[in-house]
C-alpha positions in Angstrom: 35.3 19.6 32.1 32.5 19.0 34.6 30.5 22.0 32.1 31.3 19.5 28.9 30.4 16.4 31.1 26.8 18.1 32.1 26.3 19.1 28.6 26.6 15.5 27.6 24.7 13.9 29.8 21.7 16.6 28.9 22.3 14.6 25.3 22.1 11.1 25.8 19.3 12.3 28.5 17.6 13.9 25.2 18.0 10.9 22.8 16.3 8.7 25.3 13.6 11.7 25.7 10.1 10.8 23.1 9.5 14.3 23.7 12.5 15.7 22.9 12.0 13.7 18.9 8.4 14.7 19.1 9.4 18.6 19.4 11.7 18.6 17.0 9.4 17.2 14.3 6.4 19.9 15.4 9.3 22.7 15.2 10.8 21.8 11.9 8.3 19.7 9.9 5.0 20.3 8.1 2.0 19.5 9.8 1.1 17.2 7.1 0.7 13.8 9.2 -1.2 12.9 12.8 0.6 10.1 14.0 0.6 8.6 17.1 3.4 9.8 19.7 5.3 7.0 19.4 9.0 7.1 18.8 10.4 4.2 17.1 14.7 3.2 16.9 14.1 -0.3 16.0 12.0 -3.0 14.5 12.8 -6.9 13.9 9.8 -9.3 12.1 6.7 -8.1 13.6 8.1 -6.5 16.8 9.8 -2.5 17.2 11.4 -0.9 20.0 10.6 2.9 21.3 13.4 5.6 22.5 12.6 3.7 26.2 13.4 0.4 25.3 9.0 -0.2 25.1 8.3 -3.2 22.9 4.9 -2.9 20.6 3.6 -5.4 18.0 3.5 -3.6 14.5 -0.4 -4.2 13.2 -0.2 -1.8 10.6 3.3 -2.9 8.2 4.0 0.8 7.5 0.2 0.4 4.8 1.6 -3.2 4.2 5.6 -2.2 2.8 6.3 -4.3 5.6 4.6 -8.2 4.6 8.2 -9.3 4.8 8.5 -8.3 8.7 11.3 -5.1 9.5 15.0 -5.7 8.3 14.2 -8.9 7.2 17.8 -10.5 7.4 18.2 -12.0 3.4 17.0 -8.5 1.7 19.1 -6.4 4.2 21.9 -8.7 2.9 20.9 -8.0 -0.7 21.0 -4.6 -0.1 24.5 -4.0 1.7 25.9 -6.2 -0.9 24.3 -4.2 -4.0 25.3 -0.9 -2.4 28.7 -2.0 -1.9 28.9 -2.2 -5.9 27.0 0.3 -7.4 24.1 2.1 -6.3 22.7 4.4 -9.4 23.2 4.5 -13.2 20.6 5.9 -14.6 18.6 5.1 -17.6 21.3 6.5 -19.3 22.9 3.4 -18.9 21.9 -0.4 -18.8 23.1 -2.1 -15.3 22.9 -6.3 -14.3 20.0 -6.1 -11.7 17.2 -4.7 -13.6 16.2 -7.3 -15.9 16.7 -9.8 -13.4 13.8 -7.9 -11.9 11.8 -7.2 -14.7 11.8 -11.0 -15.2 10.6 -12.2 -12.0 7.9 -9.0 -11.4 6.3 -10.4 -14.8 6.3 -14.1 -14.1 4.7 -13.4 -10.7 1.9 -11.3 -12.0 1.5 -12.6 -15.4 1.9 -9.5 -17.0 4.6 -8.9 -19.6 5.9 -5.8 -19.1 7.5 -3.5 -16.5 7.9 0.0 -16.1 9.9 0.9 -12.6 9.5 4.2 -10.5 10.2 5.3 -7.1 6.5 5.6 -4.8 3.1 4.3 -5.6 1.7 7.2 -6.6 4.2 7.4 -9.2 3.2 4.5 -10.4 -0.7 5.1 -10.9 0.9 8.9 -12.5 2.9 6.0 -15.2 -0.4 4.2 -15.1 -2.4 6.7 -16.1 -0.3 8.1 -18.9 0.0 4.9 -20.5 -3.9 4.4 -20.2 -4.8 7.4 -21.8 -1.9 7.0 -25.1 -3.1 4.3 -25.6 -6.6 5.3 -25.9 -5.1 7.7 -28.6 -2.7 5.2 -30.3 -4.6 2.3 -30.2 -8.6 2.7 -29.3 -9.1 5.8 -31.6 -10.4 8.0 -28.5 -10.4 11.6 -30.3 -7.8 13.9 -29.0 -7.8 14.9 -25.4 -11.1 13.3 -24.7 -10.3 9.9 -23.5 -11.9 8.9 -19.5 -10.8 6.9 -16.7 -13.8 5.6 -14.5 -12.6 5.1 -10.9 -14.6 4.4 -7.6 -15.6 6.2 -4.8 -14.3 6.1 -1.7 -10.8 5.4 -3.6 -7.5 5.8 -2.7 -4.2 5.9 -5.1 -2.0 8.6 -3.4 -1.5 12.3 -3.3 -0.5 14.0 -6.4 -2.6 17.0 -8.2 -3.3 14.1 -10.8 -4.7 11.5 -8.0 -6.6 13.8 -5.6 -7.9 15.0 -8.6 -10.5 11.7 -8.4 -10.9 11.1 -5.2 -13.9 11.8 -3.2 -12.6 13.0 0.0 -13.3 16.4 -0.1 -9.9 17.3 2.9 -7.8 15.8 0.0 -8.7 18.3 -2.9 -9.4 20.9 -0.3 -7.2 24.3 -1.3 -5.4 22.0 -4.2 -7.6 23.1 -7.3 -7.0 23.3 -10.6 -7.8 19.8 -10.6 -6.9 17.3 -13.5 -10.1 16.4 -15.7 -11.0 13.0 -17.4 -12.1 11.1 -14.3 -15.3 10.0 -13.8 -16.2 8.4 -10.6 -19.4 5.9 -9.7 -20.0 3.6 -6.5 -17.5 1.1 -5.6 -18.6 -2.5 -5.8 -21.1 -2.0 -8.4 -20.6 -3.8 -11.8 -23.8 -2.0 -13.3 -22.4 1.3 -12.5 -19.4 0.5 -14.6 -21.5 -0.6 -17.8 -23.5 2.7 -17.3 -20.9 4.7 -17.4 -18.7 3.7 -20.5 -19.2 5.4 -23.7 -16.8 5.3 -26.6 -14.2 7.7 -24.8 -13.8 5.1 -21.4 -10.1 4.0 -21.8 -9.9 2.3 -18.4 -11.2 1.3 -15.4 -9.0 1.8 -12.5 -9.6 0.3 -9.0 -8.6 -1.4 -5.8 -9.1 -5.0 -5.5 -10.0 -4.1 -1.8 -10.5 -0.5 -1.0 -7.2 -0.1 1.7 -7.6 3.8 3.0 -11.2 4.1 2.2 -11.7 1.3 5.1 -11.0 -2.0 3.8 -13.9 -2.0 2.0 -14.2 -5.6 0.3 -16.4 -6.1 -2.6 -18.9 -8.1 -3.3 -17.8 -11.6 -4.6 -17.8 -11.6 -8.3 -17.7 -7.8 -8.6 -13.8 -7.9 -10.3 -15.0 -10.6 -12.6 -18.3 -8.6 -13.3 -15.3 -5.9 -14.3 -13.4 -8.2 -16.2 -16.3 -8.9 -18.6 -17.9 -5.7 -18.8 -14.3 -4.1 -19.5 -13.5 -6.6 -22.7 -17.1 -5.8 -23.9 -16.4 -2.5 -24.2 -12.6 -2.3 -25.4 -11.7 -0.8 -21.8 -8.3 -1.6 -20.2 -9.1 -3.1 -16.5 -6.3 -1.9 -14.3 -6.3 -2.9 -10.4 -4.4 -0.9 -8.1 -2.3 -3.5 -6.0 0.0 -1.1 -4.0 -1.4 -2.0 -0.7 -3.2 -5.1 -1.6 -0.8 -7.3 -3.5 2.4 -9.4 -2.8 0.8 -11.4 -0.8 -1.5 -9.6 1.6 -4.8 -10.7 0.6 -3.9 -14.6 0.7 -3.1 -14.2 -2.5 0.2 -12.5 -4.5 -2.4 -10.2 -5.9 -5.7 -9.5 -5.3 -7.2 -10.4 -8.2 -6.1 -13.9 -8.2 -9.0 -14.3 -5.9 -11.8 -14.1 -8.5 -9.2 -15.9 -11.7 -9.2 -12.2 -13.2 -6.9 -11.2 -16.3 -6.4 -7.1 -16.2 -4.5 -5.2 -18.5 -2.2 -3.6 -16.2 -1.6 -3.4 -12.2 0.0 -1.2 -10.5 2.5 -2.1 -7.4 5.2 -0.7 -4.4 4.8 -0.9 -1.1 6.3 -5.0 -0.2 7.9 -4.2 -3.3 11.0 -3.2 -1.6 10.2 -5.4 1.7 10.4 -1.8 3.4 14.0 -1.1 2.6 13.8 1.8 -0.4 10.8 3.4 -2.1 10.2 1.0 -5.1 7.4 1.0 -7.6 6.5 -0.4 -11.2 3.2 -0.6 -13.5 3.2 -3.5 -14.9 1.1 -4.5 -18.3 0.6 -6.2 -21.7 2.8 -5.8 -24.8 -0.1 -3.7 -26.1 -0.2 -0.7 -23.4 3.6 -0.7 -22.4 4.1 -0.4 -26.4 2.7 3.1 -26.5 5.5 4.3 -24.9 8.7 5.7 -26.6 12.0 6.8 -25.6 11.6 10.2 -24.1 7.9 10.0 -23.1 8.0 8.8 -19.5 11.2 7.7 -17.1 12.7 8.5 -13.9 16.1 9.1 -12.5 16.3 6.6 -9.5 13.5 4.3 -11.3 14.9 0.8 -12.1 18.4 1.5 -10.2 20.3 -1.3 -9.5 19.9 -1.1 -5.7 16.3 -0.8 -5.9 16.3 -4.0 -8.6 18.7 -6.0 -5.9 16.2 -4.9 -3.4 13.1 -6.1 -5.3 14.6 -9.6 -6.2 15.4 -10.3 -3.0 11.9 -9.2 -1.5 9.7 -11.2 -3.9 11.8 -13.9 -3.2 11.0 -13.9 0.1 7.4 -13.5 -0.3 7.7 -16.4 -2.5 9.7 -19.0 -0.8 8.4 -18.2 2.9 4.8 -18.9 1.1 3.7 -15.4 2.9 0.5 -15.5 0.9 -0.3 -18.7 2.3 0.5 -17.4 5.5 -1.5 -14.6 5.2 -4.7 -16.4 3.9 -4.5 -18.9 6.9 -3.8 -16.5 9.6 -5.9 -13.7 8.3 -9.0 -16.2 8.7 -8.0 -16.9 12.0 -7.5 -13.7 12.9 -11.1 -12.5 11.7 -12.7 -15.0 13.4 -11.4 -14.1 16.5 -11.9 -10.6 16.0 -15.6 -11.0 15.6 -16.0 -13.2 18.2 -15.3 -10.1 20.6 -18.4 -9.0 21.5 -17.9 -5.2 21.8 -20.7 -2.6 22.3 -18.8 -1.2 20.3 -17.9 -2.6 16.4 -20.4 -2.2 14.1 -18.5 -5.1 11.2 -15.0 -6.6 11.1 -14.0 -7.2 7.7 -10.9 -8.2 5.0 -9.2 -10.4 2.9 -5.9 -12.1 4.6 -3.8 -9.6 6.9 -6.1 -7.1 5.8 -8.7 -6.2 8.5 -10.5 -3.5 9.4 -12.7 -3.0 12.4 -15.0 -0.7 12.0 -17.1 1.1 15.0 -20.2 2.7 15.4 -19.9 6.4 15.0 -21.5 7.1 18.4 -17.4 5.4 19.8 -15.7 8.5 19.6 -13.7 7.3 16.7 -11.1 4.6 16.0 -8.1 6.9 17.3 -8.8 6.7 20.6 -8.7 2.7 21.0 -5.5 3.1 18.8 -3.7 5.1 21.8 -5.3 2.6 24.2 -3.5 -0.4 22.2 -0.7 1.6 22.4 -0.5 1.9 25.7 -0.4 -2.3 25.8 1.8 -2.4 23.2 -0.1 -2.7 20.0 0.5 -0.4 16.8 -2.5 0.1 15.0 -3.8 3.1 13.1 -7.0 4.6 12.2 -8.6 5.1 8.4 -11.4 6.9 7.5 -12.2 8.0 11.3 -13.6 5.1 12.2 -12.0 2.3 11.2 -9.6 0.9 13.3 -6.6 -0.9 10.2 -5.2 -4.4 11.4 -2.8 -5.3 8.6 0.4 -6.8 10.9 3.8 -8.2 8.6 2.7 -11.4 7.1 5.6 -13.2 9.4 3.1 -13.1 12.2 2.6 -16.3 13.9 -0.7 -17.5 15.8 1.0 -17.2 19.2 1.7 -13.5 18.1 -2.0 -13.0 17.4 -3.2 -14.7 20.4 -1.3 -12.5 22.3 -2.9 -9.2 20.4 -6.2 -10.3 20.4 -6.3 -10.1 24.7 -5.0 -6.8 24.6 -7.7 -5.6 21.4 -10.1 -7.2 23.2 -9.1 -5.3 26.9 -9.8 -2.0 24.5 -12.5 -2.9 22.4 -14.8 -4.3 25.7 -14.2 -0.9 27.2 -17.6 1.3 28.1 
């Protein structure tokens, strides 16, 4: 007895242990990720909890899945009562959420058609596959010749198919064969575009904001510089929104800042309010058309769980007027971010709850000042080496970011 006693006290001893979590991971997972050594059992709005009981302010929304703050009480609801009925069909089979959500995905973004999958990167794979049919079907592109022009510095996710455009060299690093038909020019730089079109460009894909390249912002006009420049030249314009949409930005998508029209846009993340990987492209009559039974679909895409899920998290977004929230308190917030006077920033920059603070090179790099926030209690995380990424649930309230803003600027006014 007193044997089975010590053995389980060694056990709730462990499960209170960061390092005994942390071990496991480095013993039986890939060394694919570099987080911070923070173990985390619980989260509520903007706030988690470690193994220890530690309370830390969430500034980073899990890359903005989060806008809707952790478990946020109506979708939780949604979900337990959705799973309590029936979980997955199929697209075998037809099932009573999914148009529901089809319906209120489209009237949000203005777009008329949806196409449901699981993670973002599947939906830029779905986005691309439409883009280049219907350079076949319905441009006239000759066979197997049809480009995408993307941006540098870009981000869409990790499949062959996406590193295969991106210009971070660690990312295609050991992964080639590549995928070709990507052509790539500067970010932010309308003339660019129009140089590089010829009568193969099918599309333009690109971030609104550029999210994991650094929150790189644009200059004003650039997306309706696009805009034009794309219906000039019979090019589909399709913006990227998984990380800057529902509601992020100060807008429900990016693009609403400028009064652009795209062809298609791509979303996840918020989607789900951080409850279940949900994603959809969603575009015209014209591009979604292209597709036929057979040529595209996925097993758990458009379940009913996932469609209960999304209903209830746009609602959310929607009715607590996040976007609103986030355009008001993201001005605030960049404000008083910049009126820290650090030896060390170079800019702070963003759009809404989407901020980054980038330092001088000569710093050390962003990761260290993101394990000194931890320390105080502040989850933030690094992009692009130096760039420290403040994008907190869009639930935040000013008293929250008061309170952050002592402690980033305790960090940031360090020698």
């Amino acid at each position: 007895m007193q044997a089975a006693s010590t053995i389980r006290k060694n056990q709730i001893s462990n499960f209170s242990n960061i390092n005994y979590y942390i071990e496991l991971e480095n013993q039986y997972g890939a060394n694919n990720y570099h987080p911070l050594d923070v173990v985390l059992t619980e989260g509520k709005g903007v706030w988690v909890w470690d193994t220890e009981g530690k309370k830390y302010l969430d500034c980073l929304s899990a890359y903005s899945a989060l806008n809707q703050g952790h478990c946020h009480p109506r979708i939780l609801q949604a979900m337990i009562e959705q799973a309590s009925k029936i979980t997955l069909t199929s697209r075998a089979f037809r099932n009573n959420q999914l148009g529901l959500f089809y319906e209120k995905l489209s009237q949000i973004s203005g777009l008329s058609k949806v196409l449901p999958m699981n993670s973002g990167a599947e939906a830029v794979e779905t986005a691309i596959k439409a883009i280049r049919k219907w350079a076949y079907t319905i441009k006239g592109v000759p066979k197997n010749q049809a480009e995408i022009i993307v941006c540098s510095n870009n981000f869409s996710g990790r499949t062959i198919s996406l590193i295969s455009f991106s210009t971070e060299a660690q990312y295609q690093d050991g992964f080639f064969p590549l995928t070709p038909g990507f052509k790539v020019i500067p970010y932010g730089d309308a003339q660019a575009l129009a140089d590089a079109i010829t009568p193969n460009t099918a599309a333009f894909l690109v971030e609104p904001i550029q999210g994991e390249g650094g929150i790189i912002v644009p200059s004003d006009g650039f997306l309706k510089q696009a805009e034009t420049i794309c219906r000039q030249n019979n090019v589909l314009l399709i913006f990227d929104e998984i990380q800057t949409g529902l509601g992020r930005t100060g807008k429900m998508f990016a693009f609403q800042h400028e009064g652009v029209k795209p062809d298609g846009i791509t979303v996840g993340k918020a989607l789900s309010g951080g409850f279940y990987p949900i994603s959809a492209f969603v575009s015209t009559d014209e591009v979604m058309g292209v597709f036929t039974p057979g040529d595209h679909g996925s097993t758990f895409g458009g379940n009913p769980l996932a469609a209960a899920i999304g209903i209830a998290a746009l609602d959310v977004i929607i009715e607590e007027d996040l976007p609103e929230r986030a355009a008001n308190l993201g001005q605030y917030f960049i404000e008083k971010l910049r009126l820290i006077k650090s030896p060390h920033v170079k800019e702070v920059r963003g759009k809404g709850l989407l901020i980054g603070v980038e330092l001088h090179e000569s710093s050390g790099g962003a990761r260290r000042f993101c394990k000194a926030l931890a320390k105080l209690g502040i989850l933030a995380k690094e992009t692009r080496d130096h760039v420290i990424r403040f994008a907190p649930p869009l639930v935040i309230n000013q008293e929250e970011i008061d309170w952050s803003l002592e402690r980033i600027a305790e960090v940031l006014l360090v020698e």
